[in-house]
N, C-alpha and C positions, 0 to 999 in steps of 0.2 A: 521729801523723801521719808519721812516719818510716815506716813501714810502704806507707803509701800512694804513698809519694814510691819506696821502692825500686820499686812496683808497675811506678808508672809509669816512670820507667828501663827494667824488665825489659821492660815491652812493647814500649818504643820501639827494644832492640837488640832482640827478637823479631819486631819487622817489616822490619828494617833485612835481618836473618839472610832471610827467608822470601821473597825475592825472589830469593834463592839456590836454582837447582836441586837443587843435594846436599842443602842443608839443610832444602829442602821433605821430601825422600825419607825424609830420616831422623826426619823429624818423623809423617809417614806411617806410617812402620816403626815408630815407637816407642809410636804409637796403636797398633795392630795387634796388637802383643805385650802392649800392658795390656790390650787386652781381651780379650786370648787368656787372660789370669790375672787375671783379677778377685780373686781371692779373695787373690793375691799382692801386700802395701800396697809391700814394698820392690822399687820402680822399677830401682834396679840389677840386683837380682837376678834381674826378669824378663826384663830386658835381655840379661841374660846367659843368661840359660836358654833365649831365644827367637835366639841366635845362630846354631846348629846349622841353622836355618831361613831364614835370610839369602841359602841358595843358590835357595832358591825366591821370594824376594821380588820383586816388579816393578811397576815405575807406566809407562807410557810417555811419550817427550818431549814437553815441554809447546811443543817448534819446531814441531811438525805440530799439523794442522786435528783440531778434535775426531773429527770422524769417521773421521779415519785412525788417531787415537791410539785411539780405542775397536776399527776390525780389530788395532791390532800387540797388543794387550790380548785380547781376544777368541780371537787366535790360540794365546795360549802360556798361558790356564785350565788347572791341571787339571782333569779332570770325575771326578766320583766318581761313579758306576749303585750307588745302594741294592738291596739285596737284594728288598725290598719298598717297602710306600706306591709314591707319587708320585716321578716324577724332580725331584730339587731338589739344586742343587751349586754352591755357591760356594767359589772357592779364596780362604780366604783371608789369603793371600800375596802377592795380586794386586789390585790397585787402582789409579782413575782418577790423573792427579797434576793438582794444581788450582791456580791462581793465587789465585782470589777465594774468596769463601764458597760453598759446594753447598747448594742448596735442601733443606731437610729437610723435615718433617712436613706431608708431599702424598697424597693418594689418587689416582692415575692413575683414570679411567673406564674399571674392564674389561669394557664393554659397547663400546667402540674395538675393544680389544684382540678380543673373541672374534668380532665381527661384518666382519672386514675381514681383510686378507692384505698379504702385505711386498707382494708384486707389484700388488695394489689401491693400496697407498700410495705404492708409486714412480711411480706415472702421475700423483703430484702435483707430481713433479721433475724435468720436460723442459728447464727452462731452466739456464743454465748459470752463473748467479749463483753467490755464496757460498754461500746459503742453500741451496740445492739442491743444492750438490755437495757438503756439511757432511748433512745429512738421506739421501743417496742412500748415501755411504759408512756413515752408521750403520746403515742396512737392510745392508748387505752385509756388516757388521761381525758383525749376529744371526744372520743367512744362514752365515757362518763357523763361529758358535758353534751352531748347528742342525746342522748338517753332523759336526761334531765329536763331538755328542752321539750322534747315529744310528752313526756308527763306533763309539763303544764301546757302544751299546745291541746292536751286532751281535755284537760278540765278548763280550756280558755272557752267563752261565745264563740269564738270568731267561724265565719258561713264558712270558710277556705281552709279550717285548721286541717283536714286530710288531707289534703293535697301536700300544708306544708309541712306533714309530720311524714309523707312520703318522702319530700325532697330532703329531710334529715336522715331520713332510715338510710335510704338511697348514697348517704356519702360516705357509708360503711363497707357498701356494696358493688356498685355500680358507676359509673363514668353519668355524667348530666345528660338531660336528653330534651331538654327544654331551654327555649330562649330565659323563661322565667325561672325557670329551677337556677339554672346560672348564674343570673343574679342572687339569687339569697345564697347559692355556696359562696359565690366570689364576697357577699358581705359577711359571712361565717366567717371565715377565714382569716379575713381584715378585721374583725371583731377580736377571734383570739390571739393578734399580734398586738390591739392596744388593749385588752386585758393581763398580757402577760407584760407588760413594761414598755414597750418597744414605742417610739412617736415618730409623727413624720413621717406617716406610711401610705407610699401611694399604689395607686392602683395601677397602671404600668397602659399598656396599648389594648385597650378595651374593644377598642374597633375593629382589631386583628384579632386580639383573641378569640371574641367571640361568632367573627364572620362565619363560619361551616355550621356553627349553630343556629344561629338567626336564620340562617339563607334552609336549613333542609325543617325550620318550623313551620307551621301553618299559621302562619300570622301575618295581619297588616302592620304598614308603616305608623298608622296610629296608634295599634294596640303594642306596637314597639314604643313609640313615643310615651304613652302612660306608663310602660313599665318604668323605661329609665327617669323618669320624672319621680316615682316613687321609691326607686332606688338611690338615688341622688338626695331627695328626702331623709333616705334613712341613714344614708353614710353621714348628713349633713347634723345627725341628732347627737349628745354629748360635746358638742359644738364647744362649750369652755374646757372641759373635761379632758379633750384632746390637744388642745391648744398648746403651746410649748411656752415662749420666750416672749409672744403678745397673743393677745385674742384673737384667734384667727390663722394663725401660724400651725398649720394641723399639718401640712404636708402631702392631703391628700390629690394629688397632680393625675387624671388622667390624660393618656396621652394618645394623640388623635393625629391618623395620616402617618407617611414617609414612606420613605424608596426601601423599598425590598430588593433590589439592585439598581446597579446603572440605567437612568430611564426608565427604573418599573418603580411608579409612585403608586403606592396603593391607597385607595379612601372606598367608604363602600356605604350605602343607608346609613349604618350607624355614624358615622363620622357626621354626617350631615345632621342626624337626628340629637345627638350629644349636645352638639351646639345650639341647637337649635332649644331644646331644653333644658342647660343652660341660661342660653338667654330669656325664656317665658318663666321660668319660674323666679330670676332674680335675686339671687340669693350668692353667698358670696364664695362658697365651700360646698362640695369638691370645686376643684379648680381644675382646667383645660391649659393644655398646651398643643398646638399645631404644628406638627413637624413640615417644614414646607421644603419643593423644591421649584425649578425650572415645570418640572412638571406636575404640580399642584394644579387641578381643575383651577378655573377662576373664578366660579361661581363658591367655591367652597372658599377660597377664601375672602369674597365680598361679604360671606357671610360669617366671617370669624371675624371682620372686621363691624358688620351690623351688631354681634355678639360685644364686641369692647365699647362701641358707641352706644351703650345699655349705661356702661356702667361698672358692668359688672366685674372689670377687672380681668377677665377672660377671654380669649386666651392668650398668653404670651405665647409667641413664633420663636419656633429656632428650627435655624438655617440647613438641613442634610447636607446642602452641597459645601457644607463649609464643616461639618462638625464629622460628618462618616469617615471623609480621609483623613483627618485627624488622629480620631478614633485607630484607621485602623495603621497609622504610621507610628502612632505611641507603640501599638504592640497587640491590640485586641484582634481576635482573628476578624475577619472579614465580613461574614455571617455575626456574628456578636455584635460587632459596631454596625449593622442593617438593623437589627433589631433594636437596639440603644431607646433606655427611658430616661428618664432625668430622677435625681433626688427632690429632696423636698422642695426646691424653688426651681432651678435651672441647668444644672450641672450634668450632663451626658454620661450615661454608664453604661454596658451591655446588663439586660434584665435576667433575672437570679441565677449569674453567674461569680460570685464570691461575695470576699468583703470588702466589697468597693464603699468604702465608707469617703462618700465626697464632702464631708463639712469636718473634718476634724479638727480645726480651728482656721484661725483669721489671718493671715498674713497683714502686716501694718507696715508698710512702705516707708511713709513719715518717720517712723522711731527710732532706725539707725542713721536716717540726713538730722535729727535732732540730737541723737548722739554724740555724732560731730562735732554740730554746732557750741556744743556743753563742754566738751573736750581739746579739742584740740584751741594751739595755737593761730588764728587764723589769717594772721600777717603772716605765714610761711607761704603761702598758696599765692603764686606769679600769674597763673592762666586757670581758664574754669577747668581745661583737662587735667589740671593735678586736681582740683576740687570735686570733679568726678570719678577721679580715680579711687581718693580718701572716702568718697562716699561706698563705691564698690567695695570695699574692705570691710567698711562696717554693716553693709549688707552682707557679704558672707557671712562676719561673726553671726549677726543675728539670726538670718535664715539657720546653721548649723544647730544656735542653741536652740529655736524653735523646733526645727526637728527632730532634735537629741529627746528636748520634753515628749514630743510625740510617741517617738517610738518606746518611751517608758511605761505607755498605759497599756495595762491588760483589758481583755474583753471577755464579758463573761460567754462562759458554756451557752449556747443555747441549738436545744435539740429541736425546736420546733424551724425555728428558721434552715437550719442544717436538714431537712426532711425536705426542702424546695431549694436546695441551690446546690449547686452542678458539682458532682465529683465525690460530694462529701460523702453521701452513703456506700457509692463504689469504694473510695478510699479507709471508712468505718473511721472517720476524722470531722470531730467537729469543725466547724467554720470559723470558732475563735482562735483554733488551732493551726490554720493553714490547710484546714481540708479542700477547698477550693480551689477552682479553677485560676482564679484572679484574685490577688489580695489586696489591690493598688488605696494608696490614701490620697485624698485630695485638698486641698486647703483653697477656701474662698480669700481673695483679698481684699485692702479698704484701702482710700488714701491715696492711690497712684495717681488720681488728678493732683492733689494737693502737691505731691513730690515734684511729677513733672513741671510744677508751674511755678513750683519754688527752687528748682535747680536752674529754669529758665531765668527766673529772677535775678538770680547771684550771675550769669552769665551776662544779662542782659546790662545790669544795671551796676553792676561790679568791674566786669572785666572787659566787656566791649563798651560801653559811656563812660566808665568811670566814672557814675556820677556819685555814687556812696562809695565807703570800703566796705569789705565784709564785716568789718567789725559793730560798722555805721549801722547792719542792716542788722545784724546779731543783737546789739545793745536795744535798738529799736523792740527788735520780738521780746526778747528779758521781761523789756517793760509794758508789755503785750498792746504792744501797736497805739502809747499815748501821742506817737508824732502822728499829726493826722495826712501831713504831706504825703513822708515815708509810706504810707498804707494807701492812699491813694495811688502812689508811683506804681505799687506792689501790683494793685489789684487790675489796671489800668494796661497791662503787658497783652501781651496773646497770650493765648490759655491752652490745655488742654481739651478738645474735643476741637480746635480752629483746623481746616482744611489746609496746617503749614506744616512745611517739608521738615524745620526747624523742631516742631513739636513734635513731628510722628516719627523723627530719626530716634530722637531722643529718648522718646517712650519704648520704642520698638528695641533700644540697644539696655534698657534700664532692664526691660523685661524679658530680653534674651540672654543678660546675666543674673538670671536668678533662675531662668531654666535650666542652663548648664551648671548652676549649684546644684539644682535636685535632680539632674541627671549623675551627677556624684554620687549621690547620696542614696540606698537603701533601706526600706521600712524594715521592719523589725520578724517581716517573712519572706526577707529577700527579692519583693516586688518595688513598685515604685513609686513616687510620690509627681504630683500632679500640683496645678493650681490655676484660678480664674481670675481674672479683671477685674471682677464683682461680690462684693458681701452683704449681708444684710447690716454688718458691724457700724453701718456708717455715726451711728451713735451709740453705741456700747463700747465702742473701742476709739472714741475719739476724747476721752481724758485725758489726753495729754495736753502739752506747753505747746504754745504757737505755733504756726509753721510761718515761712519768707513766701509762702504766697498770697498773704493778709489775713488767713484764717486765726482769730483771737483765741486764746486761751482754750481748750475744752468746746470748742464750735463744735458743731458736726463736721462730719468729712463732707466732701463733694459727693453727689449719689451716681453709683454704678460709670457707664459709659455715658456721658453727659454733658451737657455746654452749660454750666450756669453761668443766670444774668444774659444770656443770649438765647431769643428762639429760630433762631436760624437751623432747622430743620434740616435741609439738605444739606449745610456744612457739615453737620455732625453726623448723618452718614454716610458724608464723601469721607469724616477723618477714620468713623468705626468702620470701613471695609480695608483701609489700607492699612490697621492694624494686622500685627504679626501670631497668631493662635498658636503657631507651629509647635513641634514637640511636647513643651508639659505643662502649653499655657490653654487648655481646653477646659479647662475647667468649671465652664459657665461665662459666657463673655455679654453682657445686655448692655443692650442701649435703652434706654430710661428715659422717657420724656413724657410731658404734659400738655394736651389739647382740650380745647374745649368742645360739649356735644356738636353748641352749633356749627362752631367749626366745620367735622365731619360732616353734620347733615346739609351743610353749604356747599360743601365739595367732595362730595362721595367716589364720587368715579375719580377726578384725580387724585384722592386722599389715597384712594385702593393702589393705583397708578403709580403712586410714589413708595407706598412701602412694599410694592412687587420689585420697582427697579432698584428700592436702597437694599433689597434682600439678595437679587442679581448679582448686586455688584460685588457682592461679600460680606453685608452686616450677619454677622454668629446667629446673634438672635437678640430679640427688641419686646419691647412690654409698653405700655401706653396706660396714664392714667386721664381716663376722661372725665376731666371735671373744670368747673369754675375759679376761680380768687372768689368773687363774691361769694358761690353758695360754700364756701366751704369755710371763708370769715363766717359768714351768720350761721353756720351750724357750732359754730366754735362758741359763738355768742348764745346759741336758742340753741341749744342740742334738742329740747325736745319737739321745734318743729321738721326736724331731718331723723328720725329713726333710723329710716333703713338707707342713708347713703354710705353708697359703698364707695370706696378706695384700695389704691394698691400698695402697697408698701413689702419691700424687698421683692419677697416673689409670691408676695399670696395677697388675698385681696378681704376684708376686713371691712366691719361697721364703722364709719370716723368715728363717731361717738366712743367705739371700745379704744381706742387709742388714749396712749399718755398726754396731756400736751406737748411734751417737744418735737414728738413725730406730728402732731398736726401741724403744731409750727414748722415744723420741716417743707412741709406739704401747701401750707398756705404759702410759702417764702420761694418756691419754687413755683407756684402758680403764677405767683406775682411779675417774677422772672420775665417765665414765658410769654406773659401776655404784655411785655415790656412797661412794667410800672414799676414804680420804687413802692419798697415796705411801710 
């Protein structure tokens, strides 16, 4: 508990510090330089190596109005002119300086962006309020950084600089009018949301957006394919830069396909084309997601499945005919939930309609059944339904205090995201403010295999055999699993992801009391809070003491919707369709599993054939990492003869090599798994 207590300490002179302008800067600066060296663990030494660089550093004063602070920012960018691809430049040296938290994992609607003009949008700021003089200076801020861009396009080599110092001028002016002009707006755009702070920013339904474009161009399907190949290129560049929480973790999701109503699935060239390069170029960033339904062509999706048997991590599927009425039973109109993109991994949202901020932290399942465990008497408890009842109690407390913390964090101002999402400018209300449409919070969760399989435990082995008492099985975890019997008994049960009625009541009743907590409960704009089956946390939030379903000390959690130690495939999405999503459990639901290439390329038509019927049947939506136990031991061993293997991890897809080891190890120990070998 010492531990915990210095924590708390450390935060509270941590916030005390951060109301401090220097000490915001240097906290700024000192993010910037680790993610400038990922690969460098000693924080000193990055520190010090990223000094030299210090003279280019700059946030502007947090005394001026957002919008003046984003011209004195704007003003002093470097700009870097690529040789080739797209224009795309972020200095990054230069960054917003912020009091409160920056919204993360958003998809602006770049059908805003490519259908409108800074001078379109300023005829929405004649009056002379805050709001419109915060909104008027940020157009004049990009007016700045256009201007800038066009001076060095003029003095660059490049054979194409007119054209793209037209498609600059032109976002002053004029709505796009080209399949290629569209692209470099749509990476503008996205460029000055991770120049200004903001990570985790994806590109939203690219294949919809851009459809009336493409289709009234004069272009082929090839000379379409080279663009987005170079496009994909260049959103792919500052590749650590963007990075969040691992290398690779950028957030940038396009997303590809889905029902524009009942029976109307829409895909068009580009969906096909996306994927398609994607998969030739190999690379692991931007990322694809598949909106699939009943009526998804089938050739489109043999080829999303050709696309993940690359490698490449691409694309993860989620389900329309399971996530739209969802959507729109929470409360999202109807049209919004058709349109729905995801955040940065998985999590369903309608696109730039509020602050739907879906990752606001982690739900951990395990911490109030461990609470318990640490607390109570446990010779009182007769039957496992008083045991699950004690458990329900301490999940309210903690859900409540999770949300209490929640709803305590401010979000800063920001007028440039409030320029692309709905209401705010009618309303003259920023978006940190409740100018939006929708303000709902979401929380990913970890751990609910470990719960389920440890409340089954104490039932099983407690109170239907009698063969331990709970105390038997308590003293046991204390001393983190040295009975080796006890830990086999533990592990040796049914689990979580088994095709039993026993598990899926269980799970389904654990998780439809913690819905009806956060349908209690209101966020801090009188919308709602939400939550998914799924977190990336499965190892940043697994420091905790044991759990009763054999997991040791600080193990990782179980990953996402998954059978480990079992590849039985079709159990696991006969148990992921008969899970419960309903009300406020939408919030990202994956099934997670590992195959091998050969695999696939042994059994392509029924490979395709199964994850069309486990998708029929109800799985949310599913992710796939194609790869080996062997080759992913010997890259672990030889890094340098595997460079560019890629992997999936949470919901983005990453070089092994940039990984920590415990996520490799994660990842080997789950290959192992599945392809039924011991470790």
């Amino acid at each position: 508990m010492a531990s915990v207590k210095f924590i708390n300490i450390a935060k509270s002179v941590f916030f005390k510090l951060e109301q401090y302008d220097f000490t915001k800067k240097f906290l700024i600066y000192s993010l910037i330089t680790r993610k400038q060296n990922w690969k460098n663990k000693n924080l000193p030494k990055t520190l010090t190596g990223a000094l030299p660089n210090y003279a280019h550093f700059y946030t502007p004063s947090l005394k001026d109005s957002k919008g003046v602070q984003l011209k004195n920012l704007f003003s002093k960018l470097d700009i870097n002119i690529s040789k080739d691809n797209f224009i795309f430049t972020i200095d990054e040296f230069k960054t917003v300086n912020y009091k409160y938290r920056i919204a993360d994992n958003l998809s602006i609607d770049y059908s805003k962006v490519l259908n409108t003009s800074i001078n379109e949008l300023k005829e929405q700021f004649n009056d002379f309020d805050d709001y419109s003089l915060n909104q008027m200076s940020t157009l004049e801020a990009i007016e700045i950084l256009i201007d800038r861009i066009v001076q060095k396009l003029n003095a660059s080599g490049r054979t194409d600089r007119q054209e793209l110092i037209d498609y600059f001028e032109n976002i002053k002016t004029d709505k796009v009018k080209t399949f290629k002009e569209a692209l470099q707006r749509i990476l503008f755009f996205n460029q000055l949301l991770w120049q200004t702070g903001h990570n985790l920013n994806g590109f939203g339904r690219l294949d919809y957006v851009l459809d009336e474009i493409y289709n009234r161009d004069d272009i082929t399907k090839d000379e379409a394919l080279g663009l987005i190949k170079q496009f994909l290129k260049s959103a792919h560049s500052y590749y650590e830069y963007k990075s969040n929480s691992l290398i690779g973790d950028t957030g940038q999701i396009i997303v590809l396909g889905g029902l524009n109503g009942e029976n109307d699935y829409f895909s068009n060239d580009l969906t096909y084309l996306f994927l398609k390069a994607v998969k030739d170029l190999n690379q692991p960033d931007p990322k694809l997601i598949l909106r699939y339904s009943k009526e998804t062509p089938k050739d489109l999706l043999s080829l999303a499945i050709e696309t993940m048997a690359t490698g490449v991590g691409s694309p993860l599927i989620s389900n329309d005919e399971m996530v739209i009425p969802n959507l729109i039973n929470f409360g999202y109109n109807a049209q919004d939930a058709y349109n729905y993109v995801v955040s940065a991994c998985w999590e369903p949202a309608p696109v730039g309609k509020g602050l739907e901020l879906n990752n606001v932290d982690s739900f951990v399942f395990i911490v109030p059944l461990n609470q318990l465990l640490d607390s109570e008497d446990l010779s009182q408890f007769s039957n496992f339904d008083e045991f699950l009842s004690s458990y329900k109690n301490y999940l309210i407390k903690y859900t409540n205090n999770l949300l209490d913390e929640i709803n305590s964090q401010n979000w800063e101002m920001d007028p440039l995201l409030s320029l692309f999402i709905d209401d705010c400018n009618q309303n003259h209300l920023d978006f940190s403010e409740g100018g939006a449409i929708y303000n709902n919070y979401g929380l990913t969760s970890v751990s609910l295999s470990n719960t389920i399989n440890s409340l089954y435990n104490v039932k099983k082995l407690v109170f239907d055999d009698k063969k331990y008492t709970l105390k038997e099985l308590n003293d046991a975890r204390k001393n983190n699993f040295n009975d080796e019997f006890i830990l086999d008994d533990l592990k040796s049960q049914i689990k979580f992801g088994m095709d039993n009625d026993e598990i899926l009541n269980l799970t389904n009743e654990v998780t439809e009391f913690v819905s009806e907590v956060f349908k209690s409960r209101n966020n801090k704009f009188g919308d709602k809070f939400k939550f998914g089956l799924s977190a990336p946390s499965y190892i940043s939030k697994s420091n905790v003491d044991a759990s009763l379903d054999g997991r040791k000390n600080a193990e990782p959690f179980n990953v996402h919707i998954s059978l480990e130690e079992n590849n039985d495939y079709t159990e696991l999405m006969r148990f992921a369709s008969k899970l419960d999503y309903s009300k406020h459990r939408f919030n990202g639901n994956v099934v997670d599993f590992m195959v091998s290439p050969d695999f696939i390329k042994k059994n392509f038509e029924k490979f395709t054939d199964f994850i069309k019927l486990s998708l029929d049947m109800g799985v949310f939506q599913m992710q796939l990492n194609v790869v080996d136990s062997k080759t992913l031991i010997d890259a672990q061993q030889n890094p340098d003869k595997f460079p560019n293997l890629i992997v999936r991890v949470w919901g983005f897809s990453t070089y092994f090599n940039d990984l920590p080891k415990d996520y490799q190890d994660v990842l080997i120990k789950r290959a192992l798994e599945h392809e039924g070998k011991s470790n």
